[in-house]
VEXDOLO-844776 format. One record per residue (C-alpha): x, y, z; residue in one letter; chain. Coordinates in nm, 2 decimals. Layout:
! residues N
{east: X north: Y up: Z fise: A fikol: A}
...
! end
This chain:
! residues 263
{east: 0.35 north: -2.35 up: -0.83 fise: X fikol: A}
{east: 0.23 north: -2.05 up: -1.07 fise: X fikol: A}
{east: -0.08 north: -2.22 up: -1.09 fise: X fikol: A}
{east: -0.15 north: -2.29 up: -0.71 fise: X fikol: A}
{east: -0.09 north: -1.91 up: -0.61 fise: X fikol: A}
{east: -0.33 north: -1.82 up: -0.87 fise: X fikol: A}
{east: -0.60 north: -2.08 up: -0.79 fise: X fikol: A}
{east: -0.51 north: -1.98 up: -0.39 fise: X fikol: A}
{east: -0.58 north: -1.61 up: -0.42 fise: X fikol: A}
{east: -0.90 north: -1.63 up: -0.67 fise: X fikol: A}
{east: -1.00 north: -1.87 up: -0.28 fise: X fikol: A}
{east: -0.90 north: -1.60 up: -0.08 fise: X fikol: A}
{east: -1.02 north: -1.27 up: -0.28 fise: X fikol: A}
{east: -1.39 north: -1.50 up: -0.36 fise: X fikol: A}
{east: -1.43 north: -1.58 up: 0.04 fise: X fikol: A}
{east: -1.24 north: -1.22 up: 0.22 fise: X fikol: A}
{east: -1.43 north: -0.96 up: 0.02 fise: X fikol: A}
{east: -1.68 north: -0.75 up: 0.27 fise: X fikol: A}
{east: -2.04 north: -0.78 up: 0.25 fise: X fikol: A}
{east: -2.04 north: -0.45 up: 0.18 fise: X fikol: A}
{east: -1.80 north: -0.50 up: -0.14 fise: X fikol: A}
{east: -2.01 north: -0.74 up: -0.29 fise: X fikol: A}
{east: -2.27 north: -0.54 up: -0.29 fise: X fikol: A}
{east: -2.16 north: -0.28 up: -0.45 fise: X fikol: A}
{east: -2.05 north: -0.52 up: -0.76 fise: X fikol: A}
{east: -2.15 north: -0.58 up: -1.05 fise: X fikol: A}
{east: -2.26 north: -0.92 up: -1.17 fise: X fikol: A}
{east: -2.03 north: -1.15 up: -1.33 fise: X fikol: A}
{east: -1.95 north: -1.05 up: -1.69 fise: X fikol: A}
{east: -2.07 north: -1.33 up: -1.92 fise: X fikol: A}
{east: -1.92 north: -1.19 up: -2.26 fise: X fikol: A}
{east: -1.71 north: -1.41 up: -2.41 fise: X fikol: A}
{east: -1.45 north: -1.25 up: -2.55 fise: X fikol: A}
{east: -1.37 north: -1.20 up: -2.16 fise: X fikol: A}
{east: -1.39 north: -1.55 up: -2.12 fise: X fikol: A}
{east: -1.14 north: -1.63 up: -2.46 fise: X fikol: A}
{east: -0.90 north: -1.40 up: -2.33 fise: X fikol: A}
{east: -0.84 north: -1.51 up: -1.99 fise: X fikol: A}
{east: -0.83 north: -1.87 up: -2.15 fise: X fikol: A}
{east: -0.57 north: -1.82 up: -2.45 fise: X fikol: A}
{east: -0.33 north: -1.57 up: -2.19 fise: X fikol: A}
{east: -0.38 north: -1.27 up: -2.44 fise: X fikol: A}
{east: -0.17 north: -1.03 up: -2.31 fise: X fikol: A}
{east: -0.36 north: -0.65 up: -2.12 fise: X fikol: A}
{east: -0.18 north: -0.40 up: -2.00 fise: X fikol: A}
{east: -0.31 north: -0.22 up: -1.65 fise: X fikol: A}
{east: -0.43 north: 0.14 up: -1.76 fise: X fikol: A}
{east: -0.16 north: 0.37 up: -1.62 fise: X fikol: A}
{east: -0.47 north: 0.65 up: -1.61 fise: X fikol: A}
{east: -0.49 north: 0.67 up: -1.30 fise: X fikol: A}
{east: -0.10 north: 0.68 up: -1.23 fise: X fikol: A}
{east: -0.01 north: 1.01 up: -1.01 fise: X fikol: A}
{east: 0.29 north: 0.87 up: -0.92 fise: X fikol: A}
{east: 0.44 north: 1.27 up: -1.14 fise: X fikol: A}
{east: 0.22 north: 1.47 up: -0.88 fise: X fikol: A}
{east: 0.28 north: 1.60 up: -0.47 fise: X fikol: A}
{east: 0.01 north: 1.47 up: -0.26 fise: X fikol: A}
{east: -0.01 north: 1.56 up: 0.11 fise: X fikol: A}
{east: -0.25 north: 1.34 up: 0.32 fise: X fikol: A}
{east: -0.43 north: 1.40 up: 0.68 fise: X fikol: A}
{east: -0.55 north: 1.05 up: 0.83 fise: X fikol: A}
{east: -0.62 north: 0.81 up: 1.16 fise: X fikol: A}
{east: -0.39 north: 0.54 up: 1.15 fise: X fikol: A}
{east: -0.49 north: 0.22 up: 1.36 fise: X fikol: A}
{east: -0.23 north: -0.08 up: 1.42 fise: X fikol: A}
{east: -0.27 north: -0.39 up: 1.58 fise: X fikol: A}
{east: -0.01 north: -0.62 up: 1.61 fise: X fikol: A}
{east: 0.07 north: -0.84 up: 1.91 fise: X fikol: A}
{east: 0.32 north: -0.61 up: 2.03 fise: X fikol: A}
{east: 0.16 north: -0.31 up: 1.94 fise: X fikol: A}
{east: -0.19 north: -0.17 up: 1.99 fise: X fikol: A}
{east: -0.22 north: 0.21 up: 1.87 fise: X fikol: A}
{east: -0.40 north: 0.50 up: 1.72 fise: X fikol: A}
{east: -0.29 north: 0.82 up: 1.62 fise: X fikol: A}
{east: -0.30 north: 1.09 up: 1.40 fise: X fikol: A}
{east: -0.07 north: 1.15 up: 1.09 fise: X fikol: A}
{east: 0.02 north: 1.40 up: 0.81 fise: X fikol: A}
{east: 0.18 north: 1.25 up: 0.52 fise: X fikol: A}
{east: 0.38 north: 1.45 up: 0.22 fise: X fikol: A}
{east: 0.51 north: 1.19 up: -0.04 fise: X fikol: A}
{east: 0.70 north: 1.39 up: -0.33 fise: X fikol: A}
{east: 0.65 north: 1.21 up: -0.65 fise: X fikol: A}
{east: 0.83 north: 0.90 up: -0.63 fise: X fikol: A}
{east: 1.13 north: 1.06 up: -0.45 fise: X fikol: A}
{east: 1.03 north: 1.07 up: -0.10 fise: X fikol: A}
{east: 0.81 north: 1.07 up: 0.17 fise: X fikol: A}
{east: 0.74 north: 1.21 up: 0.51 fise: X fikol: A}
{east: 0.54 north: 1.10 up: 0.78 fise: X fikol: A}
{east: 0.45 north: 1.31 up: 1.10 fise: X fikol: A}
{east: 0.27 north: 1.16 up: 1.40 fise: X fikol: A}
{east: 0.06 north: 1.32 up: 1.67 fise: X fikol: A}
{east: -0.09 north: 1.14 up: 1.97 fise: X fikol: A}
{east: -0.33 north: 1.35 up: 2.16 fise: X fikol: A}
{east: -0.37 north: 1.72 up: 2.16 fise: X fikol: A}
{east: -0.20 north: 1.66 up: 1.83 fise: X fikol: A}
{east: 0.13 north: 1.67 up: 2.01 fise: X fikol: A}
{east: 0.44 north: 1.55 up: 1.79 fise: X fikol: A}
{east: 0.51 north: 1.16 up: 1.90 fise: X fikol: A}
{east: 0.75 north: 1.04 up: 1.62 fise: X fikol: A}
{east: 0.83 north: 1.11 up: 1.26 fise: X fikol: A}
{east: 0.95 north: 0.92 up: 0.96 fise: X fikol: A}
{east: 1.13 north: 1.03 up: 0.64 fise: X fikol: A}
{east: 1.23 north: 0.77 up: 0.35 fise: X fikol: A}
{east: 1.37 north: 0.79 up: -0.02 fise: X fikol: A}
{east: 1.48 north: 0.47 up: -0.17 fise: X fikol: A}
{east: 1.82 north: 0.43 up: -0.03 fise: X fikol: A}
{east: 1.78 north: 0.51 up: 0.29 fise: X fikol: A}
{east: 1.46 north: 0.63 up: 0.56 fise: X fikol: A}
{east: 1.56 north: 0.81 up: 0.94 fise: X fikol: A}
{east: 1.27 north: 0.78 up: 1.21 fise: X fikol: A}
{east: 1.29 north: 0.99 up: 1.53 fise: X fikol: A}
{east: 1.04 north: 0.82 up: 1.81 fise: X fikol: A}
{east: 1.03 north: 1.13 up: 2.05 fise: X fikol: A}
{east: 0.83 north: 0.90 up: 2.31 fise: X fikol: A}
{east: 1.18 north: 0.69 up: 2.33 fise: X fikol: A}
{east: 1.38 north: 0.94 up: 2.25 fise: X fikol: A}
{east: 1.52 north: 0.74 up: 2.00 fise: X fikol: A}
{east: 1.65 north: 0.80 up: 1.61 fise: X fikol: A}
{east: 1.64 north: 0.50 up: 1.38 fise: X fikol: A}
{east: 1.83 north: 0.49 up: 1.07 fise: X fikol: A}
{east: 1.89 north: 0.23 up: 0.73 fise: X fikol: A}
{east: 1.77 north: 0.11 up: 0.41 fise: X fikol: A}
{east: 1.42 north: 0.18 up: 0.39 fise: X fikol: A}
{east: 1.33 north: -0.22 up: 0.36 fise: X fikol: A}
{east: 1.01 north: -0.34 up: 0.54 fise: X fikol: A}
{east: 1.25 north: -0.55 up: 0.78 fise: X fikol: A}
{east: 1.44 north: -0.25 up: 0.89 fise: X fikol: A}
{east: 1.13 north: -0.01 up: 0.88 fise: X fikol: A}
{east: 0.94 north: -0.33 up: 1.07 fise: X fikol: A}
{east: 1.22 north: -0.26 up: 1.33 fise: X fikol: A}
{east: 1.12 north: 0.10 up: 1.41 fise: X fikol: A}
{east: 0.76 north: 0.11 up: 1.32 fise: X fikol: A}
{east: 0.62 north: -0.26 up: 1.40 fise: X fikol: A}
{east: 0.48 north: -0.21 up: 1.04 fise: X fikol: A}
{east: 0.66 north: -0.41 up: 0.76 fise: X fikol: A}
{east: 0.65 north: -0.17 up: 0.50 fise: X fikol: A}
{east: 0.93 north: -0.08 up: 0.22 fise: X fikol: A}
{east: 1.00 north: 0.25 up: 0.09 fise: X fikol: A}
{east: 0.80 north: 0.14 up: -0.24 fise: X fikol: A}
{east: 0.49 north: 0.04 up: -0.02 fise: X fikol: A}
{east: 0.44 north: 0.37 up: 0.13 fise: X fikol: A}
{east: 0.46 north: 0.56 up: -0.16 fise: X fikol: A}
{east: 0.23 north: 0.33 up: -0.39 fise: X fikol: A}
{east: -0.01 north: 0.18 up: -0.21 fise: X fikol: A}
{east: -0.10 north: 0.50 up: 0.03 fise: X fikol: A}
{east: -0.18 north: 0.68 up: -0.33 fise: X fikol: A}
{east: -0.39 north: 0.34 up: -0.42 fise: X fikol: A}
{east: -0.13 north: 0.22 up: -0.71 fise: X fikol: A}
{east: 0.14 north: -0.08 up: -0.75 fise: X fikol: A}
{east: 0.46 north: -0.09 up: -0.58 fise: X fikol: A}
{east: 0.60 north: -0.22 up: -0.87 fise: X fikol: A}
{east: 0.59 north: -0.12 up: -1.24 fise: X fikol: A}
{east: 0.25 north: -0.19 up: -1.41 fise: X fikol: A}
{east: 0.41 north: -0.36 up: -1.76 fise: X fikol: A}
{east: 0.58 north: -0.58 up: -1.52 fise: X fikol: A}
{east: 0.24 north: -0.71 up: -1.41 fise: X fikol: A}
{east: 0.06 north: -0.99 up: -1.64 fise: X fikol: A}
{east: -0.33 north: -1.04 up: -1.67 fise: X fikol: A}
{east: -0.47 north: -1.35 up: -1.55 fise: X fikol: A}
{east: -0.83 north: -1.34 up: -1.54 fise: X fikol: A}
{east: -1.20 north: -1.16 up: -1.51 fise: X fikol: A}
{east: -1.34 north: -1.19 up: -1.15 fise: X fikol: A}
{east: -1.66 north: -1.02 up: -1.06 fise: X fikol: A}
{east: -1.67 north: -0.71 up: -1.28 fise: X fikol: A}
{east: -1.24 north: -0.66 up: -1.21 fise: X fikol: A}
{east: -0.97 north: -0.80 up: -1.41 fise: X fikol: A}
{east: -0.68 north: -0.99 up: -1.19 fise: X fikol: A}
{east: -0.32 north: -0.96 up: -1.26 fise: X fikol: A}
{east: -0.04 north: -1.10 up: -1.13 fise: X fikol: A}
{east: 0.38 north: -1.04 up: -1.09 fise: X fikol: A}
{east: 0.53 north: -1.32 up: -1.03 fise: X fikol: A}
{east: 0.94 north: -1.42 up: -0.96 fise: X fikol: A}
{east: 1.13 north: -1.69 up: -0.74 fise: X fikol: A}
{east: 1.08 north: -1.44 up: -0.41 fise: X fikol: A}
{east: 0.70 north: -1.49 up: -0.45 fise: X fikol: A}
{east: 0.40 north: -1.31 up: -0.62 fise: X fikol: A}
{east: 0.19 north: -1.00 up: -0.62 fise: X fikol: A}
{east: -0.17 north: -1.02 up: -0.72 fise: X fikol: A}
{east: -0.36 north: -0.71 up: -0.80 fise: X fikol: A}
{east: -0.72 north: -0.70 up: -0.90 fise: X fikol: A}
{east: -0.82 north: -0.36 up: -1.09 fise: X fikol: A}
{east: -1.13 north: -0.21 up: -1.16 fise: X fikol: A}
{east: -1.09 north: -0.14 up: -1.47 fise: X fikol: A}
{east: -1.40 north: 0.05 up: -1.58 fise: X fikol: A}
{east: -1.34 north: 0.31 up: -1.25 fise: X fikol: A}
{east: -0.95 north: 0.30 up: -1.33 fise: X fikol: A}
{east: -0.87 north: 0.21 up: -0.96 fise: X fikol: A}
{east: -0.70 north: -0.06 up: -0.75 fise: X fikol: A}
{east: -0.96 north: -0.24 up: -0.50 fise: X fikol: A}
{east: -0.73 north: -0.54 up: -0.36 fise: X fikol: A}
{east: -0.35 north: -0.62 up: -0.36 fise: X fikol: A}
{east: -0.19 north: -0.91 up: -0.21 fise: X fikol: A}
{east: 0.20 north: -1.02 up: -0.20 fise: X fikol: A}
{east: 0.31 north: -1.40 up: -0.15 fise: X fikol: A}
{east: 0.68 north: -1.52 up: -0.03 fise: X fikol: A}
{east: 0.84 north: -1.80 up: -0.20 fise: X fikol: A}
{east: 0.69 north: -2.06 up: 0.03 fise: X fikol: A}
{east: 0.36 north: -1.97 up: -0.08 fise: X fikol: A}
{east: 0.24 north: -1.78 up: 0.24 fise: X fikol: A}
{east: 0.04 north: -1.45 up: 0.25 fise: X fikol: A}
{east: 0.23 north: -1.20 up: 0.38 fise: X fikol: A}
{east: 0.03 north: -0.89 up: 0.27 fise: X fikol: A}
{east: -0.32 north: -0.83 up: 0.21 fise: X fikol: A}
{east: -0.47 north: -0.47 up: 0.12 fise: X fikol: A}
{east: -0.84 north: -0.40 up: 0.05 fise: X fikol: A}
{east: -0.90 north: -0.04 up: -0.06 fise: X fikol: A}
{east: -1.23 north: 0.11 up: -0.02 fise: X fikol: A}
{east: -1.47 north: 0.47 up: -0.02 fise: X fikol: A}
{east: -1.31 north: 0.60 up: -0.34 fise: X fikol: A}
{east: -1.27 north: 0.97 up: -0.41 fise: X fikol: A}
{east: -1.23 north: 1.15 up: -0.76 fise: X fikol: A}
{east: -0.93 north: 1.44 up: -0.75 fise: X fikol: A}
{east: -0.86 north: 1.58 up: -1.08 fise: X fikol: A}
{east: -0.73 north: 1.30 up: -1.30 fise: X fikol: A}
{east: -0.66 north: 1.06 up: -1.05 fise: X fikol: A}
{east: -0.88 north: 0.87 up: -0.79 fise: X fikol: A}
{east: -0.74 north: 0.82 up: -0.43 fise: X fikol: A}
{east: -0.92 north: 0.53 up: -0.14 fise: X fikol: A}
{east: -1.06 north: 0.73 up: 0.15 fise: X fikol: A}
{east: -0.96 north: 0.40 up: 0.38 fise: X fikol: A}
{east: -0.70 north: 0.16 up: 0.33 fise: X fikol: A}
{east: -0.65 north: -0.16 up: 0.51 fise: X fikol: A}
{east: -0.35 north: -0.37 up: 0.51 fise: X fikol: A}
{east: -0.33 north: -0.73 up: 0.71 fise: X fikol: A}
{east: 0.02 north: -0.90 up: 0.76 fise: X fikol: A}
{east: -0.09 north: -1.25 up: 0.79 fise: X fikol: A}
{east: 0.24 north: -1.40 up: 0.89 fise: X fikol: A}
{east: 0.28 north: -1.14 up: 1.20 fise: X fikol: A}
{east: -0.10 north: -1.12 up: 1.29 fise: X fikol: A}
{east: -0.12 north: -0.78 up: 1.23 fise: X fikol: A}
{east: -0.32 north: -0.50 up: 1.07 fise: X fikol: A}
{east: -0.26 north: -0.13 up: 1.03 fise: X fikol: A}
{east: -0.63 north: 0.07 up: 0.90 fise: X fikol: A}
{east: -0.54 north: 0.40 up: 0.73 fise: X fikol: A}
{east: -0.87 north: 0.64 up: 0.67 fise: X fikol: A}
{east: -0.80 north: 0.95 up: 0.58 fise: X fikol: A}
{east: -0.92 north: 1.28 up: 0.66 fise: X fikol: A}
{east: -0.83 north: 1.49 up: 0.39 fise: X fikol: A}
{east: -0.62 north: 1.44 up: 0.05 fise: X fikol: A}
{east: -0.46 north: 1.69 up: -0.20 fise: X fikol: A}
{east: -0.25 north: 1.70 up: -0.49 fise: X fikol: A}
{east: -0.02 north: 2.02 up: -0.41 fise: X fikol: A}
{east: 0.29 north: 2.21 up: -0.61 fise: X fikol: A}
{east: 0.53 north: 2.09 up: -0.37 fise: X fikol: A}
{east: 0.59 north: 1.93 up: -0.07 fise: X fikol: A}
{east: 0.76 north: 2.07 up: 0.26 fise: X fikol: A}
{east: 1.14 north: 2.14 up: 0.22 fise: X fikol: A}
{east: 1.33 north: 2.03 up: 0.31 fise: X fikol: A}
{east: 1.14 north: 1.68 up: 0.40 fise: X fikol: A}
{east: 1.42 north: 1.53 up: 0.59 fise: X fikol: A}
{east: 1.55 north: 1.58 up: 0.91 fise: X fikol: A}
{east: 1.86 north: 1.50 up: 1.15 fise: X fikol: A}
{east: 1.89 north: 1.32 up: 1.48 fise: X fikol: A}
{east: 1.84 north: 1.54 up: 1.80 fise: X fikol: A}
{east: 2.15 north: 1.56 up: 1.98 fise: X fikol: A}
{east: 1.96 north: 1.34 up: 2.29 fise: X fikol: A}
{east: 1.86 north: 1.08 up: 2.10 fise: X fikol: A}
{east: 2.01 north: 0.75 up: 2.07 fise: X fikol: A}
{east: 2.07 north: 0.60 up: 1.75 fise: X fikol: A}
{east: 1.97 north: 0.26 up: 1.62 fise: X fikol: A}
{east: 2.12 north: 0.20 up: 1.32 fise: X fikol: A}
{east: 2.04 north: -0.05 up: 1.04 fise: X fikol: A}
{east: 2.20 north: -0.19 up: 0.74 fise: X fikol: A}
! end
């Protein structure tokens, strides 16, 4: 089974990436000492450089989604404080307020002012699925929208060269992850997440990097969720690494609201 998801996603990155990806590779490095140490298994670490999972980054964007149920486009500010939280504000037209979502890892609260309606629970991505027709956990949000794992980079074991990137891979009896990192530019260009049966049920392409300070950040983001026949395209606007966040980030139901309330 390990080596069928591995074999699967070198298919699927090889055949997916954009023309316009390609082109912007390099060739295929031929050195062999590459080569030996994707064959023997020798052990690399992903550089935690580009980590700024310790800093405050706010984040202007145009978020698209398309799901079968849901066809939208708005406008959003995001504040995600370290690792600890995160807080998402949307605007439809005119910029006025449609909905806003705040998470930490035991718990997220959404209030849809369009249904006048306040969601509550774990912040897992079938509960946040629930209120946002996006199926994305608490770790998602705050990783992948600063263009780094979800997970722990030790936990993550190389694999193999492709292109000019090196491919890693996490792997447990839930599923996999699969993350291929440019290594020279210190940056993550594809992630992907398997279930135990084997089935894609996340694919994120990150492309149009941008340098800030220490750290580099992709300028548009786009996630596909296979399984549900969905996509959500993040592009953002503006990005900045701050002192601190708003405060405080969370907020409580309106007294008119209904709540919806998850485990």
């Amino acid at each position: 089974m390990y080596k069928l998801l591995i074999a699967i996603f070198c298919l699927i990155l090889m055949s997916c990436a954009s023309t316009k990806q390609a082109a912007n590779d390099n060739k295929p490095n031929e050195r062999l000492s590459e080569k030996s140490d994707a064959a023997s298994g020798t052990e690399q670490k992903i550089d935690k450089a580009n980590s700024s999972e310790n800093s405050n980054v706010i984040m202007k964007a145009r978020i698209n989604i398309s799901f079968p149920e849901i066809r939208n486009s708005a406008a959003a500010k995001i504040e995600i404080a370290k690792t600890d939280s995160i807080l998402i504000q949307i605007f439809g037209p005119m910029s006025i307020p449609v909905g806003k979502l705040y998470a930490n890892p035991t718990q997220y609260i959404m209030n849809s002012n369009l249904e006048n309606i306040t969601y509550k629970g774990m912040p897992t991505e079938e509960n946040i699925k629930k209120s946002m027709s996006v199926p994305l956990a608490f770790n998602d949000l705050v990783y992948l929208l600063r263009n780094a794992l979800p997970n722990n980079s030790e936990q993550y074991s190389f694999v193999n060269i492709m292109e000019s990137n090196k491919l890693y891979v996490l792997s447990d009896k839930m599923g996999a992850e699969f993350a291929l990192i440019d290594t020279n530019n210190r940056r993550l260009v594809r992630f992907q997440k398997k279930n135990a049966n084997n089935e894609m049920v996340m694919d994120v392409a990150f492309s149009s990097f941008t340098e800030i300070g220490d750290y580099t950040f992709a300028n548009k983001i786009s996630i596909n969720f296979p399984l549900q026949d969905g996509r959500v395209d993040i592009e953002f606007q503006e990005i900045a690494i701050v002192p601190a966040c708003s405060s405080p980030m969370s907020f409580t139901q309106p007294k008119s609201y209904r709540l919806f309330q998850y485990d």
